[in-house]
Structures are given as C-alpha cells and as structure tokens.
C-alpha angles and dihedrals in degrees: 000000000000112000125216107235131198126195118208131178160211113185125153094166101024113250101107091054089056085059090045103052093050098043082056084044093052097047109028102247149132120276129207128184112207105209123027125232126308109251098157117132113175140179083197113109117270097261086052097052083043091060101036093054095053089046083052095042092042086056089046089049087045092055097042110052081047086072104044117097101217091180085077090068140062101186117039117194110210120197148176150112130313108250121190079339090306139090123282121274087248100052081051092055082052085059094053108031105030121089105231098137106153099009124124106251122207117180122204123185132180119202140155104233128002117356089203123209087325095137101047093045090048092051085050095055093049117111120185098356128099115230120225105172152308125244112199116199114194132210097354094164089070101046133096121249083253101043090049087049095052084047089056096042090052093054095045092043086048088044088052092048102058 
C-alpha cells in the first residue's frame, strides 16, 4: 500500500530545505516549510536579534502547522538543523502543537559536526505518533546537487528497507 507522505521543515541556512526538497521530490509529496524567510535587519545586539527572531519563527511555526491537515497522511517527514546537538526549537514546538497521532514519523536532520542524542530525544518527545526512523545528512552546504541527492536516495532506501 502506497502511503500518502508529507514533508515538513524547519530550515534557517538552508541546508535543511536542500534535503527537503529532494526528500518531496523522491518520493512525490507535499512539501511544507515551516518559517518563512528571515527578513529581519536590526540595529538590536546579537543576542537581542537572536531572541527576537525565535519568538518570530516560533509564531510562524505556530501558524503554520494550524493549517496543515495532517488526516490526509499517513507518513509525516519532519526536518530541520542540529541545534547544541539537538533538534531546533521549532521542530520541538511541531512535537507539542502539531496532530500527528497515529502517523508514521520520520525525522531528518542536517548538521556540520555531532548531531548528538537528537534522534532519541526526538523519539522521546513524541506523543501520539509512531516513530519510524531518523535520516542525518552531514555537512550539506558543502555537497553537490547530485551528491545531496544520493545522500538522500541511500537513507530512504535504508528506511524502506527496515
């Protein structure tokens, strides 16, 4: 039986949103990013800025996983940066606002050194869902198109697999 997939995502650099694209592409899916982009100049401190821009991100998240109709899917993709060898805050809020009782749950995550424990503590903050795997992509921002995409081809061939 054919399941009906959805890819959703959290990217800030980009590199999560290469691997997402080509994840919806691979497997013929829709395909939700999560913020929008990043407009904001300031003249704030860093730390400021820093703070300002999740509370704005953590709104857009908010607003966007209100309008998705998870009862279409079956399997739900779930991607975004490694953060202090964790997920993002935003792929966190998914975990506590978003309806995915009963879905399959994969978790992708791209990163440039140790992506810590961020699959396990994923699969422990999961409530309702049923989690299938995770896929970790290292160092995207300095692949080719083609490399990403054979990246992406090996993990879902060895999800499939299992």
């Amino acid at each position: 039986m054919l399941k009906n997939n959805l890819v959703i995502y959290h990217s800030v650099q980009g590199n999560t949103e290469r691997v997402a694209k080509i994840i919806s592409e691979e497997l013929n899916c829709d395909l939700i990013k999560i913020n929008e982009k990043d407009n904001m100049k300031s003249n704030l401190p860093v730390a400021s800025t820093k703070i300002i821009r999740q509370l704005v991100q953590n709104n857009q998240f908010k607003n966007r996983i209100e309008e998705i109709v998870f009862s279409q899917y079956d399997r739900i993709y779930i991607g975004g940066p490694c953060w202090a060898y964790t997920y993002s805050p935003a792929v966190g809020q998914f975990l506590k606002e978003a309806d995915y009782k009963d879905k399959e749950i994969v978790f992708f995550i791209t990163h440039g050194g140790d992506f810590g424990k961020s699959f396990e503590k994923f699969k422990a903050a999961m409530t309702g869902g049923k989690f299938i795997g995770g896929m970790e992509f290292y160092m995207v921002n300095k692949m080719q198109e083609h490399e990403v995409r054979n990246q992406v081809e090996i993990q879902l061939n060895k999800l499939n697999s299992l």
